[in-house]
C-alpha positions in Angstrom: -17.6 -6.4 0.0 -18.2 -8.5 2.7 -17.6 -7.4 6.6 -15.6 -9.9 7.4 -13.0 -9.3 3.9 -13.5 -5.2 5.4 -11.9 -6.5 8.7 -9.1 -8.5 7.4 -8.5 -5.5 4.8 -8.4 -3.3 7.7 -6.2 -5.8 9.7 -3.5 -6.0 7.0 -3.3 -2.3 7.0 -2.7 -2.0 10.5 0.0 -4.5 10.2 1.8 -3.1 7.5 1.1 0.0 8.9 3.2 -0.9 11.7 6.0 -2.5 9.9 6.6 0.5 8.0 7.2 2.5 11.5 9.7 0.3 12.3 11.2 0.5 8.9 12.0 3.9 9.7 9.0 5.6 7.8 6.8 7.9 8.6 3.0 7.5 7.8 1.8 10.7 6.4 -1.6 9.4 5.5 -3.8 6.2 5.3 -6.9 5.2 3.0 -6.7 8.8 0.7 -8.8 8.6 -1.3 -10.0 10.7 -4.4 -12.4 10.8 -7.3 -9.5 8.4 -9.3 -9.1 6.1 -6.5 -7.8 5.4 -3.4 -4.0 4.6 -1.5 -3.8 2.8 1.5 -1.0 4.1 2.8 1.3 7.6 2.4 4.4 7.5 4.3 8.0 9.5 3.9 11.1 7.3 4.1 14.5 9.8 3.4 13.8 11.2 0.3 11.2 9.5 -0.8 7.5 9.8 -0.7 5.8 6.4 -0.7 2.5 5.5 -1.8 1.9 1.8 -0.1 -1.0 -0.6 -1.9 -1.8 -3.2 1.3 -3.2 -6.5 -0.2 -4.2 -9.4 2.7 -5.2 -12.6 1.9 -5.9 -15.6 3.8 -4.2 -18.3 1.6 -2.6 -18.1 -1.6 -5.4 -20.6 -3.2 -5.6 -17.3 -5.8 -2.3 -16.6 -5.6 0.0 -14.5 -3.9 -1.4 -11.1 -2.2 1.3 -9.1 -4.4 -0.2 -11.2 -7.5 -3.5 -8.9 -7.1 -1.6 -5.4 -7.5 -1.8 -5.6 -11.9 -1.6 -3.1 -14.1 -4.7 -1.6 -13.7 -4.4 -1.4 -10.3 -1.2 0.3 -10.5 -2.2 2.8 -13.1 -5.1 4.2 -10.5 -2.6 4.3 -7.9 -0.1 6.3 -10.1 -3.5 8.5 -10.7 -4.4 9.5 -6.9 -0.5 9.8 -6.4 -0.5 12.3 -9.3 -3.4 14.0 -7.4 -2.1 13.9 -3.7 0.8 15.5 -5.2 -0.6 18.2 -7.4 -2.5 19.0 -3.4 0.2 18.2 -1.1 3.5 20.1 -1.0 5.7 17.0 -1.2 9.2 19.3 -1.8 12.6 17.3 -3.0 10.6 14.0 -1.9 10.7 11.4 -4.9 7.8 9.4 -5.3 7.9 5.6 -4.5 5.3 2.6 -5.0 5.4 -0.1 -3.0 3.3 -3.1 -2.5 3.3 -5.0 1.0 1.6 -8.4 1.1 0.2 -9.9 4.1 -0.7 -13.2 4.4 -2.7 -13.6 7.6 -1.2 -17.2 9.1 -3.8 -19.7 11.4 -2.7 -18.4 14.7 -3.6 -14.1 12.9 0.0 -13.0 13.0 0.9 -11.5 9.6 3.5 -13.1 7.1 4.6 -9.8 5.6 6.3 -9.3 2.3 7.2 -5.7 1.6 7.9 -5.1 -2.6 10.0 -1.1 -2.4 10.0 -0.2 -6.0 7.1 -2.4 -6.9 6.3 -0.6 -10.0 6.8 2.6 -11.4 5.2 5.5 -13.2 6.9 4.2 -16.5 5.2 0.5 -16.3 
């Protein structure tokens, strides 16, 4: 990967890092990774423990952001959730997978589109 595609990754993270604060969540971890994969984000909103896959593009010439979070992807990040949570006490929390898309606009604000209950251990 390229570092310029590392910097925007990084970027999109820190935005949607962000938005979730004010969302009322609280970022437990970013970038865990494991042998199985990796999570950008970690964060507990209520009850729930969410596991965040951040996906910035520039443009949507290859489709949407959210478009890139398929199956596979989703299966590896039910995987390191499985393992974060066989490591971490996690109590009553629930687990939650979310996507949030961020489309990085001409003048580098974000455009972001936050998915809750993107997908879930049954897909």
């Amino acid at each position: 990967m390229t570092e310029k595609r590392l910097a925007l990754g990084a970027w999109g993270e820190d935005q949607a890092a962000g938005y979730l604060k004010k969302q009322g969540m609280k970022i437990l971890a970013r970038n865990f990774s494991t042998p199985v994969g990796e999570i950008d984000i970690i964060a507990q909103y209520k009850n729930w423990i969410v596991f965040v896959e951040v996906k910035t593009r520039r443009s949507t010439v290859f489709g949407t952001p959210q478009e890139a979070v398929g199956q596979r992807k989703q299966q590896q990040i039910i995987r390191t959730a499985q393992w974060y949570l066989q490591s971490n006490r996690s109590g009553k929390l629930q687990p939650r997978f979310d996507v949030v898309a961020i489309l990085c606009q001409s003048d580098d604000n974000a455009e972001i589109t936050h998915l809750p209950n993107a997908f879930s251990l049954a897909n």
